[in-house]
N, CA, C and O atoms as CSV, one atom per row, in Angstrom:
chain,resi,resn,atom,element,x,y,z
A,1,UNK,N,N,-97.408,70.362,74.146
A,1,UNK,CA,C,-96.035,70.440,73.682
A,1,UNK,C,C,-95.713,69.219,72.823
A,1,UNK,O,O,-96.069,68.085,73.145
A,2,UNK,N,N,-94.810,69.586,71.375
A,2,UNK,CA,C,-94.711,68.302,71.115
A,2,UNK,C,C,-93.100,67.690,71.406
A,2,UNK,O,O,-92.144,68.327,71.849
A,3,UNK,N,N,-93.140,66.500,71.072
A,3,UNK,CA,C,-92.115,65.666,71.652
A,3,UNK,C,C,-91.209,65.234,69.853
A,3,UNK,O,O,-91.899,64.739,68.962
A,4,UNK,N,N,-89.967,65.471,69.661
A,4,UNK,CA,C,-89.076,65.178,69.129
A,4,UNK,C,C,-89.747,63.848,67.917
A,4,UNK,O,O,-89.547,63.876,66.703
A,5,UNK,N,N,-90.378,63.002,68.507
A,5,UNK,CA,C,-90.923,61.766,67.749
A,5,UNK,C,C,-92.288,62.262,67.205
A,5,UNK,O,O,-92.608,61.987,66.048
A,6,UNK,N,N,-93.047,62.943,67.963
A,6,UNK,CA,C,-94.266,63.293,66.746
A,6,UNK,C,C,-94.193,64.281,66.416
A,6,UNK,O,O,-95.275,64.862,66.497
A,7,UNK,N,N,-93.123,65.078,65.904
A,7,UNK,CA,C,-92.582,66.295,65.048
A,7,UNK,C,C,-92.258,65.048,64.087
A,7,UNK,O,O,-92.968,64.844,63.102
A,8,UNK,N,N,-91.164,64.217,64.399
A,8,UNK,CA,C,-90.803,63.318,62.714
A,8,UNK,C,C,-91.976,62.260,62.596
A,8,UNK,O,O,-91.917,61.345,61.775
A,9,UNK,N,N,-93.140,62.449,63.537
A,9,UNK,CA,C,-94.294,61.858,62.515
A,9,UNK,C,C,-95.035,62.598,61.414
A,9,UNK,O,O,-95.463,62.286,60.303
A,10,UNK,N,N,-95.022,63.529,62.042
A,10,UNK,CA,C,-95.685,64.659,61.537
A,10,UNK,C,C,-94.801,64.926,60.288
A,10,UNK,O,O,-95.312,64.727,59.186
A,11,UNK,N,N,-93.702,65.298,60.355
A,11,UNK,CA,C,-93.217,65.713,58.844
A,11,UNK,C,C,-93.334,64.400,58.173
A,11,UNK,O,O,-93.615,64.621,56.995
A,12,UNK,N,N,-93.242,63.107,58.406
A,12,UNK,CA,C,-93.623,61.980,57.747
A,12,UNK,C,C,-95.077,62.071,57.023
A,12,UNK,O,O,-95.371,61.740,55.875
A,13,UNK,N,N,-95.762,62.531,57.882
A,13,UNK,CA,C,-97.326,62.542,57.421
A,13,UNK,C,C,-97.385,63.819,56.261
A,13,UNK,O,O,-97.974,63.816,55.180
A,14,UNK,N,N,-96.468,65.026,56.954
A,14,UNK,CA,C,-97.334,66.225,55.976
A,14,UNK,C,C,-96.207,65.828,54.316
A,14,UNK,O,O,-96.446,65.879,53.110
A,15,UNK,N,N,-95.470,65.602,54.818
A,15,UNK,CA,C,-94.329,65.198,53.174
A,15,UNK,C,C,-95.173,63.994,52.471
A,15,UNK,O,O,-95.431,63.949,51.269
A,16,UNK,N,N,-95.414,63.386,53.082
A,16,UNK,CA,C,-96.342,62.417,52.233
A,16,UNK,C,C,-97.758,62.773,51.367
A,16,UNK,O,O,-98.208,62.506,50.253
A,17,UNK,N,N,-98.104,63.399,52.342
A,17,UNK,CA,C,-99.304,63.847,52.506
A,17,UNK,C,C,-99.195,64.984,51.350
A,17,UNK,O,O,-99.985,64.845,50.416
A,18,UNK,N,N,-98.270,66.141,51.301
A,18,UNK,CA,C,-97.887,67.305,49.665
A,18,UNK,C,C,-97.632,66.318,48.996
A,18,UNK,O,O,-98.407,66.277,48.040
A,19,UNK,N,N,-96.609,65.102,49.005
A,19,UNK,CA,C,-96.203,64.542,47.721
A,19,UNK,C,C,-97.205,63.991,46.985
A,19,UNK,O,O,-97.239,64.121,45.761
A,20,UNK,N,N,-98.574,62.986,48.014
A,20,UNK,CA,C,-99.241,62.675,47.168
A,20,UNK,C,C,-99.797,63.487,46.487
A,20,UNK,O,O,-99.768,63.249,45.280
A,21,UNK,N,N,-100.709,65.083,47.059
A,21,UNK,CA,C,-101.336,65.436,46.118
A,21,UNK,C,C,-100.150,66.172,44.607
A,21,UNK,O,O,-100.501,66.780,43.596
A,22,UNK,N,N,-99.036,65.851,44.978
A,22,UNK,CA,C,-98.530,67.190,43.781
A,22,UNK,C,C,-98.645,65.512,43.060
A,22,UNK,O,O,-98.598,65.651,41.838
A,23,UNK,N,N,-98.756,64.256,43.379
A,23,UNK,CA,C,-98.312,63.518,42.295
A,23,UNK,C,C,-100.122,62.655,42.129
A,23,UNK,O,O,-100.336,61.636,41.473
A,24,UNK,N,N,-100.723,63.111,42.589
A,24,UNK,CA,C,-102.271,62.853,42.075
A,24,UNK,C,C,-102.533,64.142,41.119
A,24,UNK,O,O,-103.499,63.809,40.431
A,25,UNK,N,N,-102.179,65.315,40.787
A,25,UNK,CA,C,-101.878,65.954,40.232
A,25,UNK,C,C,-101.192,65.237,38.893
A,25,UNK,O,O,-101.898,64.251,38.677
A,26,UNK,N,N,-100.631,65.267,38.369
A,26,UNK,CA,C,-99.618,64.876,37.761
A,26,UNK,C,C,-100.283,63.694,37.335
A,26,UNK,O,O,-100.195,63.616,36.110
A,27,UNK,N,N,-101.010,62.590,37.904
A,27,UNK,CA,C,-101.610,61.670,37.193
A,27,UNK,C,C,-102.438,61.830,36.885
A,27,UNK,O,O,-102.678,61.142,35.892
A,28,UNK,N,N,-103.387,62.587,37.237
A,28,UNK,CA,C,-104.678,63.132,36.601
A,28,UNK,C,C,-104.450,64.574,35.583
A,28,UNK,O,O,-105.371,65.203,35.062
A,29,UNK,N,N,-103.221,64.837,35.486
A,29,UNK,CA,C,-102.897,65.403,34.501
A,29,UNK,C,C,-102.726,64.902,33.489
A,29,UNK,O,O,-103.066,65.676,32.594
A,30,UNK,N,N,-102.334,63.900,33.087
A,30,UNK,CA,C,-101.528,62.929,32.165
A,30,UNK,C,C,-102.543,62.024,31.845
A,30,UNK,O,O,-102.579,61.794,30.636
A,31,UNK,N,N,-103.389,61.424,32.514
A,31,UNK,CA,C,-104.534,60.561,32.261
A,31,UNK,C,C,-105.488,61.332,31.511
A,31,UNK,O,O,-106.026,60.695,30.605
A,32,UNK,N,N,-105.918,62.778,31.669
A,32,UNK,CA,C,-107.137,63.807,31.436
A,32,UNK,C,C,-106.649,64.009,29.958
A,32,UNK,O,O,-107.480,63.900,29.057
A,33,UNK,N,N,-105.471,64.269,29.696
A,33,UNK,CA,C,-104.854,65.295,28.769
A,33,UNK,C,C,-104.866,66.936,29.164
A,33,UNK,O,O,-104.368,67.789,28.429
A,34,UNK,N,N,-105.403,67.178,30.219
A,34,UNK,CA,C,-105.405,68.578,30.869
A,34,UNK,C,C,-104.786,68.798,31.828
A,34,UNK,O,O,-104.823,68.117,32.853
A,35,UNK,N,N,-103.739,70.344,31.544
A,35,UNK,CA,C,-102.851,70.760,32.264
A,35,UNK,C,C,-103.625,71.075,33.517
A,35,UNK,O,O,-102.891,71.221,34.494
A,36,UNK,N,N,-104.978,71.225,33.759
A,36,UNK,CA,C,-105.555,71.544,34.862
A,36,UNK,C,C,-106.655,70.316,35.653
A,36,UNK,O,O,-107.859,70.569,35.609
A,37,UNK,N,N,-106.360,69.484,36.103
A,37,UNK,CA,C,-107.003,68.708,36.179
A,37,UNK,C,C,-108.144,68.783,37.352
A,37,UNK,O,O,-109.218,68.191,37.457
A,38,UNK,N,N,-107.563,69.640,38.104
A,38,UNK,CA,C,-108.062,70.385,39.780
A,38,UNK,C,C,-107.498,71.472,39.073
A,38,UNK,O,O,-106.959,71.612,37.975
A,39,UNK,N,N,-107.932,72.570,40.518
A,39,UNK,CA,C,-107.466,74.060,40.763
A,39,UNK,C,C,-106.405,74.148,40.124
A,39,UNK,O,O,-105.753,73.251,40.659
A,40,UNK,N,N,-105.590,74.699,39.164
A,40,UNK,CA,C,-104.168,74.865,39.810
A,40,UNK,C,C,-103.453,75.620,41.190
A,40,UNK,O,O,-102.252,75.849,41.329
A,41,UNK,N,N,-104.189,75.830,41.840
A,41,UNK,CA,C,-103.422,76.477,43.054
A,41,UNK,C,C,-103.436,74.903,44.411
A,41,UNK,O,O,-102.913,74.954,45.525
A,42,UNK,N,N,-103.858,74.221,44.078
A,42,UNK,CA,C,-103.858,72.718,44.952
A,42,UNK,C,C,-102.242,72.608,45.681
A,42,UNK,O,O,-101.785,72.577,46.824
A,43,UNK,N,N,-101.813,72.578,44.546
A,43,UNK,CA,C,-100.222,71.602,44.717
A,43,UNK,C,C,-99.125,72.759,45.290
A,43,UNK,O,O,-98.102,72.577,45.949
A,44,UNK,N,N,-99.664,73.892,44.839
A,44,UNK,CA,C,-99.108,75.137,45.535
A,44,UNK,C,C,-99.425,75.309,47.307
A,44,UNK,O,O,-98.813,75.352,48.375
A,45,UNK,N,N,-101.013,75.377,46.680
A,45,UNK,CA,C,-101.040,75.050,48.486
A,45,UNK,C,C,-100.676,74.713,49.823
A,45,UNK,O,O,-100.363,75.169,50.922
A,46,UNK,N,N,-100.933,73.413,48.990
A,46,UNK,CA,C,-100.396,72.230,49.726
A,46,UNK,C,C,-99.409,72.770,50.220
A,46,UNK,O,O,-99.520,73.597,51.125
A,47,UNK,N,N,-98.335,72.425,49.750
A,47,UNK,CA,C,-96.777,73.184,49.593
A,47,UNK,C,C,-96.658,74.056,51.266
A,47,UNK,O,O,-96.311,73.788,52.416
A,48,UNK,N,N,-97.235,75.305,50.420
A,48,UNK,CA,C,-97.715,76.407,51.811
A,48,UNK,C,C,-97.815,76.099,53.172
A,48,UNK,O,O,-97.307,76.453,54.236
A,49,UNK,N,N,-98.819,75.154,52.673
A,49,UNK,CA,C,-99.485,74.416,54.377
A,49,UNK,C,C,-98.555,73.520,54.810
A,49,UNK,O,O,-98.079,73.681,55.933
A,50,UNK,N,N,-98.215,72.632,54.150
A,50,UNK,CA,C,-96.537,71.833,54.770
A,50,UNK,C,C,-95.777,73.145,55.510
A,50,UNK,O,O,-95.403,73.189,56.682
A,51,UNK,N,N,-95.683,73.980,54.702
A,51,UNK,CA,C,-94.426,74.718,55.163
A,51,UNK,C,C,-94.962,75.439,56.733
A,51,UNK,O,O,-94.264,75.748,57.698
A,52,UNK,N,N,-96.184,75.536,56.583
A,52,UNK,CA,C,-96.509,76.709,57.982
A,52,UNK,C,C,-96.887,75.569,58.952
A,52,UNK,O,O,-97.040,75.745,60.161
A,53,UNK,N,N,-96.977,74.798,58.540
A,53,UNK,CA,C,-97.684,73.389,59.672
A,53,UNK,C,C,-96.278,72.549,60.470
A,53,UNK,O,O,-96.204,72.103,61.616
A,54,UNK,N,N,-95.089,72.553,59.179
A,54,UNK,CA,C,-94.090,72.095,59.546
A,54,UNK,C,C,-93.169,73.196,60.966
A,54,UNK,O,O,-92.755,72.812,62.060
A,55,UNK,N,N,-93.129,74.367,60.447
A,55,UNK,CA,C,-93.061,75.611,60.832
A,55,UNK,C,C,-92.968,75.815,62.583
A,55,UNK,O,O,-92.085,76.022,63.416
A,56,UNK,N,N,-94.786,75.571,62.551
A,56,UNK,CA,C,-94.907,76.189,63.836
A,56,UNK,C,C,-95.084,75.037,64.813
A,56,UNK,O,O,-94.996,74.891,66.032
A,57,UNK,N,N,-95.412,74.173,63.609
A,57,UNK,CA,C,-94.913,72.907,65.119
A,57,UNK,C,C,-93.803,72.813,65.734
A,57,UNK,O,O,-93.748,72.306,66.855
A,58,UNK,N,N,-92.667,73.318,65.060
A,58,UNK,CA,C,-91.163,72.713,65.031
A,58,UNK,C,C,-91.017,74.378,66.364
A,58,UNK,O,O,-90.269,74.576,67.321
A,59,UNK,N,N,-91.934,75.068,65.850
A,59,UNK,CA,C,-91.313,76.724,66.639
A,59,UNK,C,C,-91.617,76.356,68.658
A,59,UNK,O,O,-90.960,76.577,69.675
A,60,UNK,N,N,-93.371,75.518,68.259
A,60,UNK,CA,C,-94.164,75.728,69.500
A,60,UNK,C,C,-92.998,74.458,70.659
A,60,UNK,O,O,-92.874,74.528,71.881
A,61,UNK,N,N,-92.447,73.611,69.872
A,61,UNK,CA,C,-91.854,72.777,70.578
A,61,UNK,C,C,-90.765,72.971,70.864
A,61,UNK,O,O,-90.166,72.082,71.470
A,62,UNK,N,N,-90.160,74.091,70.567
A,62,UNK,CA,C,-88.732,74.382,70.931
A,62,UNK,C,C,-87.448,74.233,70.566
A,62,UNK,O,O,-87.102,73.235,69.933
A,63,UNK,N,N,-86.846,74.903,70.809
A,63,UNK,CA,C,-85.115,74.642,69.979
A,63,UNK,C,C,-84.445,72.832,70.424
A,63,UNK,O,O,-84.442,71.944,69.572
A,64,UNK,N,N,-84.205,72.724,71.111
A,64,UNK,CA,C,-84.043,71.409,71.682
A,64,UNK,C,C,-84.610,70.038,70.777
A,64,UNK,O,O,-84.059,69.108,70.190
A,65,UNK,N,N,-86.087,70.487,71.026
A,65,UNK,CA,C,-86.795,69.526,70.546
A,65,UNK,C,C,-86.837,69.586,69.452
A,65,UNK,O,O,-86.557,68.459,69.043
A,66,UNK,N,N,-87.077,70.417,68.409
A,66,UNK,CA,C,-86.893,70.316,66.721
A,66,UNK,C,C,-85.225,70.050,66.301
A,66,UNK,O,O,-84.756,69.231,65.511
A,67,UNK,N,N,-84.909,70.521,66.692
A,67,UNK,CA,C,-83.192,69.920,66.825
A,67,UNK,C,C,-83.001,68.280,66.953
A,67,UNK,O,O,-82.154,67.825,66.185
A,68,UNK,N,N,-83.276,67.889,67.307
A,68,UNK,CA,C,-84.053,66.326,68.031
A,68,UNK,C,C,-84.690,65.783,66.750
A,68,UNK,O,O,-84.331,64.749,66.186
A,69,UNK,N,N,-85.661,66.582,66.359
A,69,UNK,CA,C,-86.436,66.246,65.120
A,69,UNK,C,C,-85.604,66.423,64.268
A,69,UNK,O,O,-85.360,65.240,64.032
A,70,UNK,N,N,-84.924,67.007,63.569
A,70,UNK,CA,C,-84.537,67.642,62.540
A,70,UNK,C,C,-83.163,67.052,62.600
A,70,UNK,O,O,-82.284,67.675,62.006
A,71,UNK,N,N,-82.961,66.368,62.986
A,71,UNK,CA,C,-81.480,65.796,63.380
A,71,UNK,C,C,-80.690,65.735,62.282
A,71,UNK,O,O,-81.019,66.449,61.335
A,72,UNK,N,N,-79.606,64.970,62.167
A,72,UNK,CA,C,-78.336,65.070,60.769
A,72,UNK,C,C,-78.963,63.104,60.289
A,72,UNK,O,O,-78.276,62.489,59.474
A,73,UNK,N,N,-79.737,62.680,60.668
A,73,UNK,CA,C,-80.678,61.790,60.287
A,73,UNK,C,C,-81.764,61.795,59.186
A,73,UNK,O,O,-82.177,60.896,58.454
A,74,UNK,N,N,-82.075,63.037,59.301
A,74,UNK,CA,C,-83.103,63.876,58.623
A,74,UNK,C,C,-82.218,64.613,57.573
A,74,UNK,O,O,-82.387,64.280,56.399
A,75,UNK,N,N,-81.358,65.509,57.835
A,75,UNK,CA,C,-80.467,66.094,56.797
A,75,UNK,C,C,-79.924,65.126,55.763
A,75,UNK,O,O,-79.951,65.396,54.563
A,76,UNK,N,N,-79.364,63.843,56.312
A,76,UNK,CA,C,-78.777,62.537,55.195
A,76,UNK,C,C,-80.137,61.699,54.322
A,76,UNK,O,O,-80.137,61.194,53.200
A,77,UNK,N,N,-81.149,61.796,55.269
A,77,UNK,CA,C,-82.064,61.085,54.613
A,77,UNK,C,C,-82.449,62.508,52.931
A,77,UNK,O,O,-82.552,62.169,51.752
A,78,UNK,N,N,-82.528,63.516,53.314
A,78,UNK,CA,C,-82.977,64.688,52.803
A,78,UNK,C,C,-82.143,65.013,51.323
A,78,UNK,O,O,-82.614,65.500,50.296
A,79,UNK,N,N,-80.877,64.608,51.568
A,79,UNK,CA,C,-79.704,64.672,50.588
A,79,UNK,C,C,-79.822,63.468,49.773
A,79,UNK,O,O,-79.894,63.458,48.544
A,80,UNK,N,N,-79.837,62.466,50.538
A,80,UNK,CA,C,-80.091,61.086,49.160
A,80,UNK,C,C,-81.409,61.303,48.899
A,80,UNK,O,O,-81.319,61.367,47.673
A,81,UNK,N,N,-82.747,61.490,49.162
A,81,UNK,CA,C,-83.903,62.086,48.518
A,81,UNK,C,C,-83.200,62.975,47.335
A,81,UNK,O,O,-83.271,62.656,46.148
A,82,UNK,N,N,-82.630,63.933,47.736
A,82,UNK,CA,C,-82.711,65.118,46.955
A,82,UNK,C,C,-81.569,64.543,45.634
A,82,UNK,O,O,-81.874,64.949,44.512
A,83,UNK,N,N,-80.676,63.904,45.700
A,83,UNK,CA,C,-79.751,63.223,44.613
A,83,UNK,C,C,-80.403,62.109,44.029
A,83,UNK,O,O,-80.040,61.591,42.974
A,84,UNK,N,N,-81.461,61.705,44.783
A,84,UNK,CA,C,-82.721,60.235,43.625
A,84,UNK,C,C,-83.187,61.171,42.854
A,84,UNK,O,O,-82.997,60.897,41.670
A,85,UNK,N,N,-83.838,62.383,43.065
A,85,UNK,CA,C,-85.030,63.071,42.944
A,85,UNK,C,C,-84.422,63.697,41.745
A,85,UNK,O,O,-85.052,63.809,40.694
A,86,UNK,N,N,-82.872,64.218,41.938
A,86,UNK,CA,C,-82.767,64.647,40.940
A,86,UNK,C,C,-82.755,64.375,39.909
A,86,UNK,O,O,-83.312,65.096,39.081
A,87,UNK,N,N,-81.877,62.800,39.426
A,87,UNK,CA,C,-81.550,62.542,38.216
A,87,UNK,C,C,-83.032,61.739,37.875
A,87,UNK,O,O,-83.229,61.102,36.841
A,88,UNK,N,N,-83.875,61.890,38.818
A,88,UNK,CA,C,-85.662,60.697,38.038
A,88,UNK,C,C,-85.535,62.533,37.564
A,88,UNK,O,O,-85.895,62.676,36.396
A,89,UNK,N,N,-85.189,63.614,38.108
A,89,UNK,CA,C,-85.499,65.000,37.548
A,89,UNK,C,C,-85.097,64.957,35.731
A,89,UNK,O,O,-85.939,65.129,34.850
A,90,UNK,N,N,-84.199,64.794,35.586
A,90,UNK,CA,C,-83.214,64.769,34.795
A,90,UNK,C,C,-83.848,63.617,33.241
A,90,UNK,O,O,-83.937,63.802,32.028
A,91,UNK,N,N,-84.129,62.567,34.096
A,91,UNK,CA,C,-84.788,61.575,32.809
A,91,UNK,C,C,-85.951,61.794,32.778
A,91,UNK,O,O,-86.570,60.813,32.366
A,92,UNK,N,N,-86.743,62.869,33.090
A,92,UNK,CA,C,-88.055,63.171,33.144
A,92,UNK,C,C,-87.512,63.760,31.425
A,92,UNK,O,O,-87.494,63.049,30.420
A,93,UNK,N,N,-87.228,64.799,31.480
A,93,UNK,CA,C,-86.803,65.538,30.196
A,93,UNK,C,C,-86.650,64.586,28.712
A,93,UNK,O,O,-87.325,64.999,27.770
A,94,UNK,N,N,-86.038,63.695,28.542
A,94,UNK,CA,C,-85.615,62.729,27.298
A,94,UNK,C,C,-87.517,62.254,27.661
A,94,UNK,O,O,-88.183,62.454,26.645
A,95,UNK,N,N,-88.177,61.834,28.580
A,95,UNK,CA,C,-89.226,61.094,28.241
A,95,UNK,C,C,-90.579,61.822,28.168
A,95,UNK,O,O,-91.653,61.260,27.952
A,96,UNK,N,N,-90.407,63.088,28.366
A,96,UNK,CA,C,-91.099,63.801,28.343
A,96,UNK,C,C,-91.211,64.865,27.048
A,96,UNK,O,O,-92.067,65.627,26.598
A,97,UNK,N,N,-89.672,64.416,26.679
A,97,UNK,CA,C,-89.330,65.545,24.887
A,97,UNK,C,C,-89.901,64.586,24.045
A,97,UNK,O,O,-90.262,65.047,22.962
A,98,UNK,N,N,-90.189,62.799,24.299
A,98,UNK,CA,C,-90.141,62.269,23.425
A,98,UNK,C,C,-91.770,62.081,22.564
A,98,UNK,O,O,-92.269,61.796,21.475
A,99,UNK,N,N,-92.177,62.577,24.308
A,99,UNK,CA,C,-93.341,62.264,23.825
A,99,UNK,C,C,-94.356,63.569,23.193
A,99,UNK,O,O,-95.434,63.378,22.630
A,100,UNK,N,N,-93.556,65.263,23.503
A,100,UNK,CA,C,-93.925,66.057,22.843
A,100,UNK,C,C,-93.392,65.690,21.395
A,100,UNK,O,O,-94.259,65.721,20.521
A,101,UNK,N,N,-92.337,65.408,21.068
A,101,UNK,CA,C,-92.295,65.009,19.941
A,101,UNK,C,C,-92.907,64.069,18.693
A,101,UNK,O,O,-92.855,64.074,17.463
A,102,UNK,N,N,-93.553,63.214,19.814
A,102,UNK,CA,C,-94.417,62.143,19.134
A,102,UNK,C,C,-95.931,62.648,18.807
A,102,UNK,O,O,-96.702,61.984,18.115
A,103,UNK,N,N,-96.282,63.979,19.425
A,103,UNK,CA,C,-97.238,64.272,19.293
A,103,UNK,C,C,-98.288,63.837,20.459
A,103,UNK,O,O,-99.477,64.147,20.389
A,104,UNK,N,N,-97.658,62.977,21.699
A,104,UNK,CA,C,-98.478,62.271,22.487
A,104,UNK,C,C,-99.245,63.306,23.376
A,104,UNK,O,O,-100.411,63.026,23.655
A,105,UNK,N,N,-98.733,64.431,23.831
A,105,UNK,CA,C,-98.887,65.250,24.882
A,105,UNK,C,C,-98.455,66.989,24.577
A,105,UNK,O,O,-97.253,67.151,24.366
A,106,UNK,N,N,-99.006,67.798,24.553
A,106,UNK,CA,C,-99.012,68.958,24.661
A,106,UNK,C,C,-97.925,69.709,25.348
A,106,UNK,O,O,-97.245,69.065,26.147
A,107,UNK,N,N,-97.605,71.194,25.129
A,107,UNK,CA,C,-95.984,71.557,26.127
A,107,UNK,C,C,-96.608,72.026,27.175
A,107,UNK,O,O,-95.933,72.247,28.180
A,108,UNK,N,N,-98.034,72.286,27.190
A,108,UNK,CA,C,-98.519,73.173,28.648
A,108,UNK,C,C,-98.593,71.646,29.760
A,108,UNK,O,O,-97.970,71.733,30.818
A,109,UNK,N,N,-99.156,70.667,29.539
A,109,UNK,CA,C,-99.561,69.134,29.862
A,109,UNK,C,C,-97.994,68.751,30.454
A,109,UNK,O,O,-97.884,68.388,31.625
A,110,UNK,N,N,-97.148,68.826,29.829
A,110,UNK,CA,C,-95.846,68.334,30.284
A,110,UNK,C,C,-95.118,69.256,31.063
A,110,UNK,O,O,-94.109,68.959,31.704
A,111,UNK,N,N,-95.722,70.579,30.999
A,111,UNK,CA,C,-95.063,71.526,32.277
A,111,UNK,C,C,-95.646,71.169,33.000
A,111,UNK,O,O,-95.020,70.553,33.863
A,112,UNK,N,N,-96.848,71.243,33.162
A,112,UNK,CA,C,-97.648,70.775,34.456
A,112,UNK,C,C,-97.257,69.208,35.339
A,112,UNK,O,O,-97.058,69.280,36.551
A,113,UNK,N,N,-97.200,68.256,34.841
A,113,UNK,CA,C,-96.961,66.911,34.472
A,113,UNK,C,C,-95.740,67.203,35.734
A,113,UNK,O,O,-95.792,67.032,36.952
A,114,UNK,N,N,-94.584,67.749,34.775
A,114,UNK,CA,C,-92.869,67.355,34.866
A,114,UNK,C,C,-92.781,68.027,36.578
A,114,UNK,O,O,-92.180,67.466,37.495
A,115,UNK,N,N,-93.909,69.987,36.750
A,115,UNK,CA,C,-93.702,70.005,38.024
A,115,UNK,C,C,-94.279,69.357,39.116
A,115,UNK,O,O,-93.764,68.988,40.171
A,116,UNK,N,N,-95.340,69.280,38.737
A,116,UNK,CA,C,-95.590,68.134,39.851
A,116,UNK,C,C,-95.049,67.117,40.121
A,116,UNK,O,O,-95.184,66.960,41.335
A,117,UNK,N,N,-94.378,66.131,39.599
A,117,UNK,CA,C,-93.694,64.841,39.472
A,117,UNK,C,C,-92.491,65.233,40.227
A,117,UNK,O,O,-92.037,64.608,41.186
A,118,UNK,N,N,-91.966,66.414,39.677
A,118,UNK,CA,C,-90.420,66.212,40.278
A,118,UNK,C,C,-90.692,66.660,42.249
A,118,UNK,O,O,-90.000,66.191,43.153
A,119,UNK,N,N,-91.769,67.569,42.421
A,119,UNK,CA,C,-91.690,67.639,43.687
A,119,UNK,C,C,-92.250,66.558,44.440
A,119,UNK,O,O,-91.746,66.301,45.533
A,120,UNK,N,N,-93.405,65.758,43.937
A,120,UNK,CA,C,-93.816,64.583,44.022
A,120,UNK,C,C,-93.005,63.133,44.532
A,120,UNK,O,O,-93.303,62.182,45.254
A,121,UNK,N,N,-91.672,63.595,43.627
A,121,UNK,CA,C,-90.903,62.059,43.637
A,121,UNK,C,C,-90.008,62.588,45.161
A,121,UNK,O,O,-89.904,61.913,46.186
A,122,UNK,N,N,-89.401,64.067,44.906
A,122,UNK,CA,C,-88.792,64.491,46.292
A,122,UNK,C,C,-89.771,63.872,47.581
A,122,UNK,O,O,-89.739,62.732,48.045
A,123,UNK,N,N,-90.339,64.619,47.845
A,123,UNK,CA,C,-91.733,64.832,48.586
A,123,UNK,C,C,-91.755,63.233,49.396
A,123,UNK,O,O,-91.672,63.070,50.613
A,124,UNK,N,N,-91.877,62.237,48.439
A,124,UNK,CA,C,-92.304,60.467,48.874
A,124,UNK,C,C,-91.172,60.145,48.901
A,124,UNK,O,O,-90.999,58.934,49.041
A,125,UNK,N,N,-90.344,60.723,48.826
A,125,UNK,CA,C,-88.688,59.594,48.794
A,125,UNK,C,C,-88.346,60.007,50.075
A,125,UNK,O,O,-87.428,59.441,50.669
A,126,UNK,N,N,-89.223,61.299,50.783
A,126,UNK,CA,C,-88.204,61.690,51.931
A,126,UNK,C,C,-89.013,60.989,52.861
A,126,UNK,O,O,-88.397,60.420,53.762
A,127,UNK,N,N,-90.612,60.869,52.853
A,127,UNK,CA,C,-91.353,60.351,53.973
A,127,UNK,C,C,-91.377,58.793,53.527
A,127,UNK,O,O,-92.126,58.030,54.137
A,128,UNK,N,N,-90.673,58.376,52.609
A,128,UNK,CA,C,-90.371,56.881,52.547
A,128,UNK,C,C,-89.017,56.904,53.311
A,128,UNK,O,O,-89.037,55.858,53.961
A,129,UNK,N,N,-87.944,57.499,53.551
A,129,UNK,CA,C,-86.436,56.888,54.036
A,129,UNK,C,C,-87.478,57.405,55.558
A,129,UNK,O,O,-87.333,56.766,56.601
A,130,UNK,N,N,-88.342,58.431,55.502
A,130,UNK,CA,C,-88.003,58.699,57.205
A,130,UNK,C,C,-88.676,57.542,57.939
A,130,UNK,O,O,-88.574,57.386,59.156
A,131,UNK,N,N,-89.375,56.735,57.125
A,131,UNK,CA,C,-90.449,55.357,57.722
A,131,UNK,C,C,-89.321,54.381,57.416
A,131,UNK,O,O,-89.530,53.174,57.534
A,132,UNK,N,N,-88.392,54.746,57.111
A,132,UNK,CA,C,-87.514,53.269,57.234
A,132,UNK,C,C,-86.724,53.543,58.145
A,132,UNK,O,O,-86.001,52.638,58.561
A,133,UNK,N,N,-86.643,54.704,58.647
A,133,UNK,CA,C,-85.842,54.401,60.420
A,133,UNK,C,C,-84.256,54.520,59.776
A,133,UNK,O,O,-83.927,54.122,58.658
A,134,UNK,N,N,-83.461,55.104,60.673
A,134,UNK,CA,C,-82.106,55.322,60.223
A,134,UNK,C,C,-81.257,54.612,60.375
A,134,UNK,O,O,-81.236,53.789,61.290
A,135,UNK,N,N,-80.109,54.792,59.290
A,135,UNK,CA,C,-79.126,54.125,58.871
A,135,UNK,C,C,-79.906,52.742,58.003
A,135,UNK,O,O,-79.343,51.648,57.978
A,136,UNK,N,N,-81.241,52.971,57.325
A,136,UNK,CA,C,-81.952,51.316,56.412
A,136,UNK,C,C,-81.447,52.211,55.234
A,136,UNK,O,O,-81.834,53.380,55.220
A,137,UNK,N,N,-80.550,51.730,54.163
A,137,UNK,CA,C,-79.911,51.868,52.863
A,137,UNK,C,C,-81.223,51.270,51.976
A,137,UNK,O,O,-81.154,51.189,50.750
């Protein structure tokens, strides 16, 4: 059975754990010049497996206990993630037009690039606030 604290290790580990690869992705996209640098189905994956790993841990341990996990700790940390995440979302675009424009990078290279990054930056911003323990600004 798990216990309330290694459910929020665990989503610490698996959020870290998708963010890096969608953002090793994304650098070995950008370093290669190829929109495919791995599989493309990697970062998708990943994704997947967070979701069913997060899932059934949270199911096998019970209402109580993922409740516990999942606390309004987790929801606030989740919301300022998701309002950083957005606007690095947002200036991705001006630095990413500038450089299709410059000729630096390709439009398939910068789709690839921009999705990985933006779930990437989500992804590490959330298993960075959840390792800083609540209420650390």
């Amino acid at each position: 059975m798990f216990t309330a604290d290694t459910l929020a290790n665990m989503r610490v580990a698996v959020f870290g754990l998708t963010g890096g690869v969608c953002l090793l992705y994304a650098v070995m996209a950008l370093l290669t010049g190829r929109p495919d640098p791995m599989p493309i189905w990697i970062p998708g994956l990943s994704t997947v497996l967070a979701w069913l790993v997060l899932t059934l841990a949270s199911r096998s341990a019970g209402n109580r206990t993922a409740a516990m996990a999942w606390d309004e700790g987790y929801a606030a940390d989740a919301r300022r993630a998701a309002s950083i995440a957005f606007w690095f979302s947002v200036l991705l675009y001006p630095a990413f037009g500038l450089m299709l424009a410059l000729d630096v990078i390709v439009w398939n290279l910068a789709f690839a690039a921009m999705g990985t990054l933006i779930g990437a930056f989500y992804l590490l911003l959330l298993a960075a606030f959840d390792l800083r323990g609540p209420g650390q600004r």
